[in-house]
C-alpha positions in Angstrom: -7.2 -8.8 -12.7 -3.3 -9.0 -12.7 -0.9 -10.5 -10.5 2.2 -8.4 -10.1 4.9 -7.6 -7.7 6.4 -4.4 -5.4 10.0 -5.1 -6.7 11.5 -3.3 -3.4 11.7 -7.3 -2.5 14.7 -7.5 -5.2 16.1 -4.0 -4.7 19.2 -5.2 -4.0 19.6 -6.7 -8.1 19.7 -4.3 -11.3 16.5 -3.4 -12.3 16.6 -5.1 -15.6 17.3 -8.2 -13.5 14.7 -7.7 -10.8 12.0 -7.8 -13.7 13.3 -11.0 -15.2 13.0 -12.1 -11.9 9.0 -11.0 -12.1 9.0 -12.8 -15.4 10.1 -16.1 -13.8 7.5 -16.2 -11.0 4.9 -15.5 -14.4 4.1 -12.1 -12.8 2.4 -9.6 -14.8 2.8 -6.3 -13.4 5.2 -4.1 -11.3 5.2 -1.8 -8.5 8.0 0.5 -8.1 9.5 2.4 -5.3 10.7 6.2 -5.7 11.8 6.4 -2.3 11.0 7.1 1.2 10.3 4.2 3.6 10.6 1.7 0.1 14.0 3.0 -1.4 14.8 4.1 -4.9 17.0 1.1 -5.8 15.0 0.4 -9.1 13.5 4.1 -9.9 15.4 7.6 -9.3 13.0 10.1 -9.9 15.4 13.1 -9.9 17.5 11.1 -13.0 14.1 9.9 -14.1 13.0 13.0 -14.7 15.3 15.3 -16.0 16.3 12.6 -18.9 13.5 11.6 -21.7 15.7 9.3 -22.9 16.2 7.6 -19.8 12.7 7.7 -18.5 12.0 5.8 -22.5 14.8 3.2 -21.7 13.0 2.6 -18.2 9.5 2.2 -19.7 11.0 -0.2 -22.5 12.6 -2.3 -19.8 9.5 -2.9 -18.9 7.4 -3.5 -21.7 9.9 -5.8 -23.4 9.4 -8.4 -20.7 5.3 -8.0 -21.4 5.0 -6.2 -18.4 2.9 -3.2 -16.8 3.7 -0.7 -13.8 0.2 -0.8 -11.8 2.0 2.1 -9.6 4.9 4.0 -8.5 5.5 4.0 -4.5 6.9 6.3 -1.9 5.0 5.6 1.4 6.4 8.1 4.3 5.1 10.4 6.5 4.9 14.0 5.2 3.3 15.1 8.4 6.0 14.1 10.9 7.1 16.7 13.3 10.7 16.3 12.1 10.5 19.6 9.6 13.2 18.2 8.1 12.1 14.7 7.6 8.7 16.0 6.5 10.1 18.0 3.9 12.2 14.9 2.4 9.2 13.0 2.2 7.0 15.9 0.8 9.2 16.6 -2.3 9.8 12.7 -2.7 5.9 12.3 -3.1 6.0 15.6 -5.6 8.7 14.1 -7.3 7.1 10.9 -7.7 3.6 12.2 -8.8 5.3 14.5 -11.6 6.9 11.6 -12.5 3.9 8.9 -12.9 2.3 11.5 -14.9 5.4 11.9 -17.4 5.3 8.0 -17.6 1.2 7.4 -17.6 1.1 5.8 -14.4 -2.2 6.5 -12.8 -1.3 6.1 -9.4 0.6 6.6 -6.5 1.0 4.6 -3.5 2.0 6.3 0.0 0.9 6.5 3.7 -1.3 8.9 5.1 1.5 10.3 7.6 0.8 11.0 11.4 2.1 14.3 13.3 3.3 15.0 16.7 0.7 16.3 19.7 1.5 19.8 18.7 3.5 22.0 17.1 6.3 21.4 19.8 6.5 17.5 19.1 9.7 15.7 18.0 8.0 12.3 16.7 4.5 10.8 15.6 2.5 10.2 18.2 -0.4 7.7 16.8 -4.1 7.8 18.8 -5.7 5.0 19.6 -8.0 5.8 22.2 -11.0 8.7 22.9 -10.0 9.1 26.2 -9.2 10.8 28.7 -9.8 13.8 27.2 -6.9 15.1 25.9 -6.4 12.2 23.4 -9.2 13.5 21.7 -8.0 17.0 21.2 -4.4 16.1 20.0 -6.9 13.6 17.6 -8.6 16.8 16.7 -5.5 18.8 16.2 -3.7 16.3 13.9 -7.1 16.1 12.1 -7.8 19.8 11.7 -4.8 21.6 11.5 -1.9 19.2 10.1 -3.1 16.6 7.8 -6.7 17.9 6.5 -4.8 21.3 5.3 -1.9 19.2 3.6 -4.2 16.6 1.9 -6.1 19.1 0.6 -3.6 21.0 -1.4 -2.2 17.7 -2.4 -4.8 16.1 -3.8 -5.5 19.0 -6.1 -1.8 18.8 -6.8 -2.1 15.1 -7.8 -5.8 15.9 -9.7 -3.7 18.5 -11.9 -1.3 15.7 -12.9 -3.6 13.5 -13.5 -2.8 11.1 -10.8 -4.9 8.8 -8.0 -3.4 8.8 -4.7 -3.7 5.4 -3.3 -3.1 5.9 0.9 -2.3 2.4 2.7 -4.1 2.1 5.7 -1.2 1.8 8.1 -1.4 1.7 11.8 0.8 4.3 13.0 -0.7 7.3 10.8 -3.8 8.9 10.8 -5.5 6.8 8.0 -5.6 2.9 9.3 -8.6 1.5 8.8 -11.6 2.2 6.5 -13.6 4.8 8.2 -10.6 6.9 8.8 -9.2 6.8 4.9 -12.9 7.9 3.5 -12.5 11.2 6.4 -10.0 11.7 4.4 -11.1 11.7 1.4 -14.6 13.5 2.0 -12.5 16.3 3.8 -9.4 16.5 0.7 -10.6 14.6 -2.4 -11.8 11.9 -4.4 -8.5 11.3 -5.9 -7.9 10.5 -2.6 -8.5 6.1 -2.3 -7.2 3.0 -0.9 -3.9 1.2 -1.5 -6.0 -2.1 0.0 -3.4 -4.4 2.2 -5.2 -7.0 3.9 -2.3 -7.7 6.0 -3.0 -4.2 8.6 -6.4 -4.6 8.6 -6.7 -8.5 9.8 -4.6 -8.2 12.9 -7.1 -5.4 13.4 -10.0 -7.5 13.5 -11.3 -6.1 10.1 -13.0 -8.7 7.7 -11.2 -7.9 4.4 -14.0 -9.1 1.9 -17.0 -6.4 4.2 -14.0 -3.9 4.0 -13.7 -4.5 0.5 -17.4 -4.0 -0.1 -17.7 -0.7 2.4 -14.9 1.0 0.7 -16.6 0.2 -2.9 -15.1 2.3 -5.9 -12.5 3.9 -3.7 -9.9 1.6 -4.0 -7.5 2.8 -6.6 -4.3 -0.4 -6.2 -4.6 -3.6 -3.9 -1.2 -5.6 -2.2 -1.8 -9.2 -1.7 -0.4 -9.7 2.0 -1.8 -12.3 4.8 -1.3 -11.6 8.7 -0.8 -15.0 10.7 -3.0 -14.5 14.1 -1.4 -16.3 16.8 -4.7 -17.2 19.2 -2.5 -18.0 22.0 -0.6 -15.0 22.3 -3.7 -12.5 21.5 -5.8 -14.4 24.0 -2.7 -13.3 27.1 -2.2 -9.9 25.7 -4.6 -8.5 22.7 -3.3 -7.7 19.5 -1.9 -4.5 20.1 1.2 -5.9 20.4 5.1 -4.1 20.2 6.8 -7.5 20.8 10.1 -7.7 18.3 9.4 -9.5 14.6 12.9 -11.1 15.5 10.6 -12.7 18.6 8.3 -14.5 16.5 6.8 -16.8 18.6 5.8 -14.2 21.3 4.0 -12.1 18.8 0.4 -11.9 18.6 0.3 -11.6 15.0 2.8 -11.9 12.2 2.6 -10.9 8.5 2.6 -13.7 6.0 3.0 -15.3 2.2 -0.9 -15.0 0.7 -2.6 -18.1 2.0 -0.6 -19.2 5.2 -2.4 -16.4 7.1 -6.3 -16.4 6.0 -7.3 -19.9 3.6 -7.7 -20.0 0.7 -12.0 -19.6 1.1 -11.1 -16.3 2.6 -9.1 -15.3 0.1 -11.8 -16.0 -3.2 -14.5 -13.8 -0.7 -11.7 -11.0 -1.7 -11.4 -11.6 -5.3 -15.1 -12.0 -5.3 -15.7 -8.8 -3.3 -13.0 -7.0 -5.4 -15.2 -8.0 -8.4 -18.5 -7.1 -7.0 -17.1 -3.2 -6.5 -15.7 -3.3 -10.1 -11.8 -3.6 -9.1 -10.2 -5.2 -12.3 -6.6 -4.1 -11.8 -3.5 -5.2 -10.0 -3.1 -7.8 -6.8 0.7 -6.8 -6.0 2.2 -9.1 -3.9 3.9 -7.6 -1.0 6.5 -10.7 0.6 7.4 -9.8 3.8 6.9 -13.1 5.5 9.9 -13.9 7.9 9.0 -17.3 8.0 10.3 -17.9 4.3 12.3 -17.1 2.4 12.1 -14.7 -0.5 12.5 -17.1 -3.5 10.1 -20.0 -1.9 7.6 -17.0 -0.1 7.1 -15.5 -3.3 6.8 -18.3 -5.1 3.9 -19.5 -2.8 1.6 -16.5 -3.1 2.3 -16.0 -7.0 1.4 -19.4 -7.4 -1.6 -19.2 -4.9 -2.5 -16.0 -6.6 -2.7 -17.2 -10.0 -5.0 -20.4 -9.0 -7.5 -18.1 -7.6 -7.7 -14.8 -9.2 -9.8 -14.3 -12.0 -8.2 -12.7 -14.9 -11.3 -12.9 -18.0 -14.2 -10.5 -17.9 -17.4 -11.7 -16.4 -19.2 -13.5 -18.9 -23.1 -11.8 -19.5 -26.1 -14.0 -17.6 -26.6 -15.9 -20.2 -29.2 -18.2 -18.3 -31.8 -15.5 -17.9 
């Protein structure tokens, strides 16, 4: 395994700069953002590719400094009822999977996306509940008629080129959790995997390590982020909880540097159960801890990171 970082966190330096950055934190491996919810501060894919020459000087920048790209990244949500917005995020996600193949990335990272309740619908509207009744139909609808239909001819799209799609299971879309992302991918694909973030899936009340071993072969990239569960605050009001990140302290849960959410024994259960299903790629670190900041956050999980991960192939049972 690698550790490696999704450079959105420096978007604001050159991109040159942000990987010496990577370098310094002894990082092996980017992610990149094409746009969408992560930006396109370090990766254009309209310049990108229309210009061999520039898509060369791009892949050098990165290979001078020792590095890999474990995947390009342009989470959105192609099913929103916005037509507009949709569209945006649709041809971003083309752009970007044309792109990864041209460079000989093998995969992309994105959301799921979550439509409206119907076709009249102005914004998401994400289902958490079977009933009353009518939950479960607009459940069925999304299902059936919006996303099965898109996935579909987008994961054949993405086989074509090819290209893994690595979905984030992100509360708020249609694929959150484990169960829902393999409905997914039975119904549109096995291209179709896991872009594995703890972080979503703790305040859930998921076990990372069983999720880990459930999903199996399916997960295609992995971001190392940790969720702090505040016990006082989920024991008043659960952990479905829309309280402001600028409110900290009246959150039930709040995402975190690797280690200062789950310890450090949790942690080697997910290296180990990442090893048992044959993962053997990146752990991209994801900082979006507002408790630190973004030099001394990152610095924390890299270096938590490297002490625990295991980067040599299992040695044969040489004791048998």
């Amino acid at each position: 395994m690698k550790v490696g970082l999704f450079t959105v966190l420096f978007q604001q330096l050159p991109f040159e700069e942000a990987l010496d950055k990577v370098k310094e934190y002894g990082l092996e491996a980017v992610e990149i953002g094409t746009g969408n919810y992560p930006g396109s501060a370090h990766c254009n894919p309209d310049e990108l590719l229309q210009d061999k020459t520039k898509r060369d000087k791009f892949l050098r920048a990165v290979e001078d400094r020792g590095l890999t790209i474990s995947a390009l990244s342009c989470q959105g949500n192609p099913l929103h009822p916005n037509k507009e917005f949709a569209r945006r995020n649709h041809e971003t996600w083309q752009k970007t999977v044309e792109l990864a193949s041209e460079l000989e990335i093998p995969v992309v990272c994105h959301f799921s996306g979550c439509p409206g309740d119907s076709l009249k619908a102005e914004n998401p509207n994400w289902v958490t509940c079977a009933w009353p009744n009518e939950y479960g139909e607009v459940l069925k609808w999304q299902w059936e008629e919006v996303a099965i239909p898109y996935w579909q001819k987008e994961a054949e799209f993405a086989r074509q080129k090819g290209i893994k799609i690595a979905l984030e299971m992100h509360p708020g879309f249609l694929v959150y959790n484990p169960s829902t992302l393999l409905k997914l991918r039975e119904a549109a694909g096995d291209n179709i995997g896991a872009n594995f973030d703890p972080s979503h899936l703790i305040w859930q009340g998921i076990d990372p390590a069983e999720a880990i071993r459930y999903l199996g072969q399916t997960i295609y990239h992995f971001h190392a982020k940790d969720t702090y569960l505040d016990q006082t605050n989920i024991a008043k009001k659960g952990v479905l909880d829309t309280a402001s990140y600028a409110k900290l302290s009246e959150r039930s849960w709040t995402f975190r540097s690797v280690g200062y959410g789950l310890d450090e024994k949790a942690w080697r259960n997910i290296i180990t159960a990442l090893r048992l299903v044959g993962y053997d790629y990146v752990l991209s670190i994801e900082h979006e801890d507002p408790l630190a900041s973004v030099e001394e956050g990152l610095k924390k999980a890299a270096d938590f990171l490297q002490n625990i991960t295991l980067k040599e192939s299992p040695a044969a049972a040489w004791w048998i």
